[in-house]
C-alpha positions in Angstrom: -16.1 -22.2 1.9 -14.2 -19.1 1.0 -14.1 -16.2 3.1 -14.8 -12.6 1.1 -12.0 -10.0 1.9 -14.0 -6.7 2.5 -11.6 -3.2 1.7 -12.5 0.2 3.1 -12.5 2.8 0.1 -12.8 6.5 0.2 -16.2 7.1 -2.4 -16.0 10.7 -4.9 -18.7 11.9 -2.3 -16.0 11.9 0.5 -17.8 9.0 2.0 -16.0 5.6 3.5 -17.4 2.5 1.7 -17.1 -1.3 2.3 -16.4 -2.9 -1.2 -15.6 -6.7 -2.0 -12.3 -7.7 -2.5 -10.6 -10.5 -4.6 -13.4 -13.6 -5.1 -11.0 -16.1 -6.6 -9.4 -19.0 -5.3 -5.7 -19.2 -6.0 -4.3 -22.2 -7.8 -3.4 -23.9 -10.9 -5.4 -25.9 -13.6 -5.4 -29.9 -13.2 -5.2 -32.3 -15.5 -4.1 -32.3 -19.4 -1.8 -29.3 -20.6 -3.2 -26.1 -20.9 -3.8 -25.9 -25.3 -3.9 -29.4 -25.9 -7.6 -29.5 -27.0 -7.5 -32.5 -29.0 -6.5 -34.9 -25.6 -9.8 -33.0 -24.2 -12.6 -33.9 -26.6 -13.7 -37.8 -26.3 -13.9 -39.2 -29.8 -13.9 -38.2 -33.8 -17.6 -36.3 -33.3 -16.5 -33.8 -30.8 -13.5 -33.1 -32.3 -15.0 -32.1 -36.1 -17.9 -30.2 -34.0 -15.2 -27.9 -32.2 -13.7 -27.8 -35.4 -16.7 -26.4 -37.7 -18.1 -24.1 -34.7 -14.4 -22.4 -34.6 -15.0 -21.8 -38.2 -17.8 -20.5 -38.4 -17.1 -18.6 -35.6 -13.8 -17.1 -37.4 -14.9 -17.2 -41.2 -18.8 -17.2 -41.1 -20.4 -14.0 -42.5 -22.3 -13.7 -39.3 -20.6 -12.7 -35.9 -21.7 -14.2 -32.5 -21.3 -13.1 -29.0 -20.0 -10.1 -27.8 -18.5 -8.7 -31.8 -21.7 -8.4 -33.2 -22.3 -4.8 -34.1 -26.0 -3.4 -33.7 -25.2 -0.2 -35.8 -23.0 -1.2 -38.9 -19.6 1.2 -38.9 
């Protein structure tokens, strides 16, 4: 288990404060090369499904996730 690394900090109300540090672990990513999706996905089926979700993701006239604007510009 990691242990947290706890920093003193001076707060704007003059105050000292206990806040949490760095919560990674360091290291580098095992296994196939970072980019090479195609090694990554099993067969023929996973690979056309990444496929259409990236573009539909890209070209689709609706946005997902985090672009999606609630008030139009």
């Amino acid at each position: 288990m990691m242990e947290y690394k706890i920093e003193k900090k001076s707060a704007p109300s003059g105050e000292d404060i206990e806040v949490l540090g760095a919560t990674f672990e360091e290291g580098k990513p095992e296994g196939e090369e970072p980019g090479k999706w195609r090694q990554k996905l099993g067969g023929r089926k996973e690979k056309l499904k990444y496929l259409q979700t990236a573009e539909r993701y890209w070209y689709g006239e609706d946005w997902y996730g985090s672009e999606k604007r609630r008030n139009p510009a």
